[in-house]
N, C-alpha and C positions, 0 to 999 in steps of 0.2 A: 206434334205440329203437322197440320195440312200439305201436302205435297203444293197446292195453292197459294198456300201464304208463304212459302220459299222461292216458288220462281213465278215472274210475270215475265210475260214475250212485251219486248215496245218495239223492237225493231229487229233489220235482218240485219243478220254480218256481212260483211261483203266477201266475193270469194277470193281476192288476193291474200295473201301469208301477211302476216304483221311483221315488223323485224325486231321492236320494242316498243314494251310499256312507256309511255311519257302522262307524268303525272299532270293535272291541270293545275292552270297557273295560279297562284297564291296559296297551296297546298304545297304544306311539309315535303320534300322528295327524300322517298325511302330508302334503304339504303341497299346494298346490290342483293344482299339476301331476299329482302323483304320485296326488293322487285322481282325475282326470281320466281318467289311465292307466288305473286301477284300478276306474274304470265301465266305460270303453270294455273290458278285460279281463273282467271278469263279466256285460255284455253279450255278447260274442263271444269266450270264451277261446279259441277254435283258433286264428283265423285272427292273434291278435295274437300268439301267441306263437314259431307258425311265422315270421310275422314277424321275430321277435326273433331265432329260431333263423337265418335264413338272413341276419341283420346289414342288416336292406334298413330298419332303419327307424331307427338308432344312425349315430351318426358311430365312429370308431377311434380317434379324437383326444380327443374328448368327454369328461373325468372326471366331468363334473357328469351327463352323460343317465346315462352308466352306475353311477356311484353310486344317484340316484334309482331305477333300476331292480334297483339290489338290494334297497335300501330297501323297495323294495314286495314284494320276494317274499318279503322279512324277514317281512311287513307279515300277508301269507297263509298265511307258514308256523303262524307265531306263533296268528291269529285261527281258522285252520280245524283241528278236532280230530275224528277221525272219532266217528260217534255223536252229534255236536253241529250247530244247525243255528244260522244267524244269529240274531241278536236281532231282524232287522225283516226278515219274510219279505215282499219285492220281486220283482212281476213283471220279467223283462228286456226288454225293449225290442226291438221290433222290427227285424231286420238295416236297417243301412243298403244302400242301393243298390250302393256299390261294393266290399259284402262277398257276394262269390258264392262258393256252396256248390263243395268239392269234387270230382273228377272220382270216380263213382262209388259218391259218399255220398249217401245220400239223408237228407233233414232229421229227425234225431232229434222223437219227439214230448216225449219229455221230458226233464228242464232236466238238466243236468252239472255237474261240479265239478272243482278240479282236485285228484289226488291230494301226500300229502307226497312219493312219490317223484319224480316229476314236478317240484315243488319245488325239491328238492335237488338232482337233476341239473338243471335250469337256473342252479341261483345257483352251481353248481360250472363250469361252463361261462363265466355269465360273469366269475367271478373269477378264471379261469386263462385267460382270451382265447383260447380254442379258436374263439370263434363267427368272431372274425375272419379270416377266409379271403379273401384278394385273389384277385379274380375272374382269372383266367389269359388271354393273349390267344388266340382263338379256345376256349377255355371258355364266356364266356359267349354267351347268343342274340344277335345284331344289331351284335356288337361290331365298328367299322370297319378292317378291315388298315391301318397306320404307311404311311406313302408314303416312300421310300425317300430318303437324305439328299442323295444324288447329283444326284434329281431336285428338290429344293427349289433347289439352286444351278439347276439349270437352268433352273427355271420365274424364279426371282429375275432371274435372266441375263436370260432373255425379258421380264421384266415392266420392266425397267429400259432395255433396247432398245427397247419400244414408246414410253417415255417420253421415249427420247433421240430419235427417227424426230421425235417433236411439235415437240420443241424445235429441229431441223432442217428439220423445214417453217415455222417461223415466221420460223429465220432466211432463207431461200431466199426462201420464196413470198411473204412477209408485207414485211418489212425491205425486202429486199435489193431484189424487185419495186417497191417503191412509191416506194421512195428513185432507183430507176434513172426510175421514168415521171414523176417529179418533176423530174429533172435534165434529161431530155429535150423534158419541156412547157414548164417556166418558165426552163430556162437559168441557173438561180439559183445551181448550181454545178457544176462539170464533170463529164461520168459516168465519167471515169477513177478521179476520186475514190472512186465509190461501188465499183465495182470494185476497186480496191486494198484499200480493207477488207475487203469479203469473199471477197477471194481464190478457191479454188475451193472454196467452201463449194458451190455446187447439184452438181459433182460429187462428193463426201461424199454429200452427199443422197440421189441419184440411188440411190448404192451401196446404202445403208444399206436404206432405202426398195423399192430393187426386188429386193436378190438375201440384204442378212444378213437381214434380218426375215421374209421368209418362211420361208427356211431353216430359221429357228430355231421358227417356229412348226409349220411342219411335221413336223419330226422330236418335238414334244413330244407333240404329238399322236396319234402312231404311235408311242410310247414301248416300252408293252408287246411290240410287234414288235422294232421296231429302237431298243435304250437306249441310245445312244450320240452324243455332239456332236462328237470328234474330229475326226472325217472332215471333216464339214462345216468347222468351222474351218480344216481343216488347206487345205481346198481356194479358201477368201476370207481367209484372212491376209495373203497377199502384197500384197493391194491398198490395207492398212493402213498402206502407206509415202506413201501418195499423203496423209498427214495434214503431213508431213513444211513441203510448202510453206506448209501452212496455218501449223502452228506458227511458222516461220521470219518467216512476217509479220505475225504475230502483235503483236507490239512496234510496227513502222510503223503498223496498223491502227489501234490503240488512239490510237497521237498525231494521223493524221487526222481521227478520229473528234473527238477532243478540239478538234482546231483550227477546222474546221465546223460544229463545236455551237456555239459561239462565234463562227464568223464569218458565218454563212449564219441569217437566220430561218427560211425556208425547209424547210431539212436538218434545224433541231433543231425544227420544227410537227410535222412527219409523225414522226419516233422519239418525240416526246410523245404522241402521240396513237394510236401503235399501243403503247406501254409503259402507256399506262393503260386499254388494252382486256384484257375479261377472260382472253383466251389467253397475253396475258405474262405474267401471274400474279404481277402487282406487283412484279416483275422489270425490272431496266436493258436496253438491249443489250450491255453490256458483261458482264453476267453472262451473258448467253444464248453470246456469242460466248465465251465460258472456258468452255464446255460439250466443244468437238470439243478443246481442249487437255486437258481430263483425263480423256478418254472411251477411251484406249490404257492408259493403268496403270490404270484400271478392268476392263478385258476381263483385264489381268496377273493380279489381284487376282482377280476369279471363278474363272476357269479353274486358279490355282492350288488354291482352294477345292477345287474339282470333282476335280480330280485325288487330295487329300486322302482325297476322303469318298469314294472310289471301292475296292470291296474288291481285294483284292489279288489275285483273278483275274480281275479283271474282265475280258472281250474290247475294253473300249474304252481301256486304261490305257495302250498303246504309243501309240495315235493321239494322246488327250488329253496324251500329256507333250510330242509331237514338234508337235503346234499348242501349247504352254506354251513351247516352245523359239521357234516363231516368231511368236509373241505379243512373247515379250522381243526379238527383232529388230528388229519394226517399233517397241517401244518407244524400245532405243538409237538405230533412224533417226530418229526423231525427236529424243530428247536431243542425238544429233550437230549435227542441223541449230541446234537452238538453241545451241551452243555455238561449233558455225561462224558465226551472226550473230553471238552476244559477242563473237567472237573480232574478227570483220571491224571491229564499232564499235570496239571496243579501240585496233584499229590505224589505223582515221580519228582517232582521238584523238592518236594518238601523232604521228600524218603533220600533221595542225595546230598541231601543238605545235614542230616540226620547219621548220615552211614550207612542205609541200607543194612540196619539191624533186622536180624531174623523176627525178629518179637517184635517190630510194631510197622514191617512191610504188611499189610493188607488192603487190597486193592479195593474193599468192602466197607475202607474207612471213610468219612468224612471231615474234610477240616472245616471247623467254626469260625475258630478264629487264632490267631497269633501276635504275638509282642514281647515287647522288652516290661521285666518289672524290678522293683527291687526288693531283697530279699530280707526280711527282718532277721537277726541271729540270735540268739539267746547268752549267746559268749562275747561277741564284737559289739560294738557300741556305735557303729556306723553301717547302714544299710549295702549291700553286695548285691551287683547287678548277675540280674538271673533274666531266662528267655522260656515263656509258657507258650506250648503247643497245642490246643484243644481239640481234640476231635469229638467224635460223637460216644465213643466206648471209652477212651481214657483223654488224662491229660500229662503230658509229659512237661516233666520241670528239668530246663538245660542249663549246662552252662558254657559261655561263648569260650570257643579255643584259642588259644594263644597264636599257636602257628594253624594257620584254614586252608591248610592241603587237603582237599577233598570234602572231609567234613565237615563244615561250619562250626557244629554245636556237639556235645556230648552231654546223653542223656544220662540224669544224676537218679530221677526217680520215673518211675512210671505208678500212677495214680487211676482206679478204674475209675470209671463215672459211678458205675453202680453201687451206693453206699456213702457215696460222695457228700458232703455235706459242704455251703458256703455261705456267709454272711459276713457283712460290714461288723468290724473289728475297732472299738472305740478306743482311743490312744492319744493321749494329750503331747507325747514327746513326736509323735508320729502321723501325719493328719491322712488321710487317705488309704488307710488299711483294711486288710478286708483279710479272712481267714479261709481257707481251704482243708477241710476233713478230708480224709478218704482212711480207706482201710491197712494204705501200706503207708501213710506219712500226713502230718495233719503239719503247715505253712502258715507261715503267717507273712504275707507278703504288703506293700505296698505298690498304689499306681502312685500316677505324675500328675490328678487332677482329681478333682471329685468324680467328673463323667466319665473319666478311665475307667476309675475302680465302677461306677454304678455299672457301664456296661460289660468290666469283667461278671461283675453279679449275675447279671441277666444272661450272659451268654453260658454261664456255667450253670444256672438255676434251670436254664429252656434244656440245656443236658441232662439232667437230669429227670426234669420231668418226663422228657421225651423215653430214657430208659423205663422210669416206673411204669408208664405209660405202656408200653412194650411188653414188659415181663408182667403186666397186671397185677401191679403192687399198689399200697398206699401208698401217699404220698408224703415220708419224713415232715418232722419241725426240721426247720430249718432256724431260726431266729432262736436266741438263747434266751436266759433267763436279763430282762431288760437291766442294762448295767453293769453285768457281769462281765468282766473283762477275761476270764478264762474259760474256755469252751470246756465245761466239767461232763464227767463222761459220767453215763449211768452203769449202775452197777453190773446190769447185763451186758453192757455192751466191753466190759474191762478186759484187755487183752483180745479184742476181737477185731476194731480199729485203732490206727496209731493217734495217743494224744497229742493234745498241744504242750508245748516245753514251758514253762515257767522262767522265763530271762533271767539270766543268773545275776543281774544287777537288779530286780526287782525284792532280793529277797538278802538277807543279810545272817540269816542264821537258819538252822535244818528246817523244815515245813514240817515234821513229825517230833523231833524232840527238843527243838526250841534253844540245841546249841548255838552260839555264835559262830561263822564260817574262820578261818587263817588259812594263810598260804603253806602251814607247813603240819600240821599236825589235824587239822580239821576243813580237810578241801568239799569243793562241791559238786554233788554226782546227781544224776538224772533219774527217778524210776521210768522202767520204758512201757510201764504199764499206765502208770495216770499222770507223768509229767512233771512232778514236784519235785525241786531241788533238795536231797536231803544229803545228810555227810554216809561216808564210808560205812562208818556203823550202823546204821538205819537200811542202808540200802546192801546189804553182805547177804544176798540173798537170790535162785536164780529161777527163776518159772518158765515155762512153755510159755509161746505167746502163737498163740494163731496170724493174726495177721503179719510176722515175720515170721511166718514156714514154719510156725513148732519149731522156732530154736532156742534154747534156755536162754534168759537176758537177765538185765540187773535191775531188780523190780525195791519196794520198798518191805516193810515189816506188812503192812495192812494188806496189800496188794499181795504179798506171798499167802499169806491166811485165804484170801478171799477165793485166789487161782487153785491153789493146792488142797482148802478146807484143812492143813497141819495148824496146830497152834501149839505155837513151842513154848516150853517152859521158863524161859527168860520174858515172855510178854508183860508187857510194863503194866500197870493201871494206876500209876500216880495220880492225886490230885493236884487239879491245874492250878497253876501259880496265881498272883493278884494281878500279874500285870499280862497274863492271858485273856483274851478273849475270843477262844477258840476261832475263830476264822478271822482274815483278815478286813475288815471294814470299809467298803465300800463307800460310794456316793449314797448307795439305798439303804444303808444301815448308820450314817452319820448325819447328822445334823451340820457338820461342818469338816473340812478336809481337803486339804490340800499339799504342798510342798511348803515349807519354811526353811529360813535360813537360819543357822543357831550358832550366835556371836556368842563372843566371850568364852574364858576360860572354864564358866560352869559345868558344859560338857564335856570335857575331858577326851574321852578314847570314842565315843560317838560318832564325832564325825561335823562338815560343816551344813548337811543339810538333812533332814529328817521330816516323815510324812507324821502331819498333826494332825488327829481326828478328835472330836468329841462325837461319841457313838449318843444314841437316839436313847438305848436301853440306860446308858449313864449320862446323863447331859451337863454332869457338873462337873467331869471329869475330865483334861485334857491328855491325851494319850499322846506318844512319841514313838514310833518306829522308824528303824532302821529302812525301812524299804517299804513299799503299797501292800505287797503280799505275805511280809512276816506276820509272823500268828502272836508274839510276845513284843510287847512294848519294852522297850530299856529302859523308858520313863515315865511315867503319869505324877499328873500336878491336879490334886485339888483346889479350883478356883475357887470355890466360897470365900470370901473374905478376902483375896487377894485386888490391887490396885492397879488399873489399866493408865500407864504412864506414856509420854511421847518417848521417842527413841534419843540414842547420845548425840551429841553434836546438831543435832537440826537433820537430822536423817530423814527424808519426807515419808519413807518406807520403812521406816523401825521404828517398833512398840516395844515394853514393857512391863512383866507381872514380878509386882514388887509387894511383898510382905515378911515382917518378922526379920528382916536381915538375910532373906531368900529375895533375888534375883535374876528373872530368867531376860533374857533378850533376845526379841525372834526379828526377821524380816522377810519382807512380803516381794514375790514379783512385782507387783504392781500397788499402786496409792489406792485402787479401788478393793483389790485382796486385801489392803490391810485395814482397810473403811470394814469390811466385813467384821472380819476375826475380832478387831477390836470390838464393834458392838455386840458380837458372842462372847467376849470374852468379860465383858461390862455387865450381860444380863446373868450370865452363871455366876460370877462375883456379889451382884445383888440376892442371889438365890433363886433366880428366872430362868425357866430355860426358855432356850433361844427358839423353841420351835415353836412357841404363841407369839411369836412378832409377827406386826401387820409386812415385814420384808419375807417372810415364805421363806424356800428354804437356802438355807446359806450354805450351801456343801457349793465346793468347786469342780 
């Protein structure tokens, strides 16, 4: 705009002082601010207006300054008419001091006015917010360049390392000095003490103090040359694993500390009296000493920053990521080590609890895992609470002591891992069992859930692997043959690991000679070579066994032949009876097979429950043993021909096979067992065997 079209001369001012503004009459009167303005303005219109014009004297935010401000030029439009001169002709008043003239201009002699166009483009101006123009950076004079965000982390970095360097010489020089000249003058408590707490805190120190803190101030200081802190880290990070023993004794420290504050007056004068001086900063020593534990995921946490706010070409972004890499190393050396102390306490806990037996203190051990399970028995008929302790090399089978003075548990078996053998163990009387091999005892244990047992599994199977893995072996079967409910040992491996037992209620007569068992003249004995329940006479016999230390045991007739390669001259070779079928008949070898109940007086000395199978190789034949695992049936019934009848009484779960004046009568757990059996027993009656029905296969 023209310096012309701002101001036109109409007349002089007069030269008496004005004393106030008075608006003209039928115009708004402004209000004491706006008249204020509005002196100060026809005292000195240029200089206030330019003002206006270049926003230097309005806020942007402000509606009330800029409202009042239109108001008044409302105020001057309205009162100033060319040709007209005020009602009260007012000298102006002399400049104030910090209104100086123009570059240029020299002082008009006489008085000015402002014109209406002049007017009208300012109140256009600021009714459409043109005046507001944000000052641009390097636009305006004096205006300071942003400091670069990189460099705030940096300088943050360094201001928080000179602060830690403090808190490190009070531990060192301060504490650590005056507690050791203390222990040394007055003997009051040992100076190993005071050294085990502070562990190598004056080496920290030393570091910090003589090589990262200058480091760090020197390169900020040379910034504009050299803007970069990578290097430097990359070149003092490794010696941040030396934090590693501090943290590690970190835990002992603190209970020293604890227990000499308390025991010594002495130890707790001097930490009083330097914690209430004004450098601890009304600070404990136990906060000072939790300073060098979180001072490494501090340096994480910067540095990550730093690398953040760093632009994407920067020349220092390869160095700052690869010290960010080993930042997070000496981080994890650290984390490890405290987790190798948990770890270590863990296992003193466990080794107290245990007794601190010579043979399984090793401090090289790991625990896996631990629980309570129950113990299957081959002689009790109700499971016995047992306690497994897994490590990584064995697993210990305990059991809870009666009186827990000291010891908690007392170990019954030690089992290595190496050789160890585990799988889920199928059991109808027993749901959740799972078997454990090894070379000194082979268990058959039960959990309290499915997910129990599954994660017993997994936890003993990943030990193992982990050993074969180790010794650079292959990797065992583990899984048996499908449905076999006895973990049967190969012939090489006989006497090498302990079998599994054969539960003395699964079987009712010897496993090798097919006598019946009695309580007085034909009892039941174990081979400790492959587990089978056989009598006295079968088993009169004593072999080395390796896996119990080469010490003679009570093995069977077969198992002695097999260990010793003697075959003695009483060895049998009888042929097998009718009601043999050499091994005992499974789910995979019967077409049908289950538990029955056997009513009636027809059974005699048998018993009131007996396992029925119709084997696959005879499907017309129904078989009766004494037990799942006996090898001789006490009874077989040829169905051909026989009549499948409902049971006595209305019995919804009793059947009977009735022919000739023979009468059997069985009963079923369940209505749907006996839906079965009956229709096996209907189709071998007709001369069918059961195993072409469209029902698949009917074993239980």
């Amino acid at each position: 705009m023209d310096r012309t079209d701002l101001w036109t001369p109409t007349r002089s001012w007069p030269a008496e002082p004005v004393g106030r503004w008075e608006p003209t009459p039928g115009c708004p009167s402004p209000s004491r601010p706006q008249a204020r303005v509005a002196e100060s303005a026809a005292r000195s219109p240029r200089p206030y207006f330019r003002t206006t014009l270049q926003a230097g004297g309005m806020e942007p935010a402000n509606e009330e300054k800029l409202a009042s401000v239109s108001n008044l030029v409302t105020v001057f439009e309205n009162s100033r008419t060319p040709g007209t001169a005020p009602r009260d002709q007012a000298q102006p008043p002399a400049p104030e001091p910090w209104e100086k003239p123009h570059v240029g201009e020299t002082p008009e002699s006489g008085p000015r006015t402002v014109s209406r166009r002049c007017l009208s483009s300012l109140k256009n101006k600021l009714s459409s917010g043109a005046w507001r123009r944000p000052c641009q950076p390097g636009a305006c004079a004096g205006a300071v360049p942003q400091e670069p965000e990189e460099k705030k982390v940096v300088r943050e970095l360094l201001e928080t390392e000179q602060a830690y360097v403090a808190r490190l010489h009070l531990l060192d020089q301060v504490f650590f000095q005056e507690l050791l000249q203390e222990a040394q003058g007055s003997k009051a408590f040992p100076e190993d003490v005071v050294r085990l707490i502070f562990s190598n805190i004056s080496s920290i120190h030393q570091f910090h103090a003589r090589f990262f803190l200058p480091e760090l101030q020197r390169r900020l200081e040379d910034w504009t040359a050299t803007p970069r802190i990578g290097d430097v880290i990359q070149k003092l990070a490794p010696f941040l694993k030396m934090y590693s023993e501090y943290v590690k004794n970190f835990g002992r420290a603190a209970e020293l500390l604890a227990t000499w504050t308390d025991k010594s007056p002495p130890f707790q004068e001097v930490i009083a009296r330097i914690q209430s001086s004004e450098a601890s900063g009304s600070l404990t020593l136990q906060h000072h000493m939790l300073e060098p534990v979180q001072r490494v995921p501090r340096y994480e946490l910067l540095l990550r920053e730093y690398v953040q706010k760093l632009p994407a070409q920067a020349p220092d972004r390869a160095d700052a990521q690869k010290a960010l890499d080993m930042i997070f190393s000496a981080a994890q050396h650290s984390n490890a080590a405290i987790a190798e102390m948990e770890r270590l306490q863990d296992l003193w806990e466990v080794y107290q609890r245990l007794g601190l037996d010579d043979d399984i203190v090793d401090p090289s051990n790991h625990l896996l895992r631990e629980g309570p399970v129950l113990k299957i028995s081959f002689r009790r008929s109700d499971p016995m609470e047992r306690y497994l302790f897994l490590f990584n090399n064995m697993l210990l089978y305990c059991v809870p002591r009666v009186i827990q003075v000291g010891a908690q548990f007392q170990v019954r078996t030690r089992i290595d891992v190496a050789g160890m053998k585990v799988r889920e163990l199928p059991d109808a009387e027993f749901p959740h069992c799972f078997l454990v091999s090894g070379r000194q005892r082979t268990l058959e244990l039960q959990a309290r859930s499915q997910e129990e047992m599954a994660s017993w599994i997994q936890a003993c199977q990943a030990a193992i692997d982990q050993t074969e893995k180790r010794n650079e072996t292959f990797k065992a079967a583990v899984q048996g043959p499908e449905g076999d409910a006895q973990e049967q040992l190969q012939s090489e491996e006989l006497g090498l690991r302990a079998p599994q037992w054969v539960r003395d209620k699964m079987v009712t007569m010897c496993m090798r000679c097919q006598e019946p068992f009695n309580a007085l003249t034909r009892r039941r004995h174990h081979c400790r070579a492959c587990g089978y329940v056989v009598c006295a006479r079968c088993s009169d016999y004593k072999a080395e066994l390796k896996y119990d230390g080469n010490r003679p045991s009570r093995v069977c007739l077969d198992c002695f032949t097999f260990l010793t390669g003697s075959v003695l001259p009483e060895d049998r070779d009888r042929r097998r009876g009718i009601l043999e079928k050499g091994a005992p008949p499974g789910p995979g070898q019967s077409l049908m097979c289950s538990f029955l109940q056997l009513l009636g007086d027809k059974w005699g000395k048998s018993g009131p429950r007996g396992w029925c199978v119709i084997p696959r190789d005879d499907p017309l034949v129904l078989y009766i043993y004494g037990a799942p695992q006996d090898i001789r049936a006490h009874t077989s019934i040829p169905l051909l021909g026989y009549q499948v009848t409902p049971g006595p009484q209305g019995d919804p779960r009793a059947f009977q096979l009735q022919q000739s004046g023979q009468l059997y009568t069985f009963k079923a757990e369940t209505e749907e067992l006996k839906g079965r059996w009956v229709r096996a027993m209907e189709q071998a009656a007709g001369g069918c065997s059961p195993g072409v029905t469209d029902d698949g296969d009917l074993s239980d």
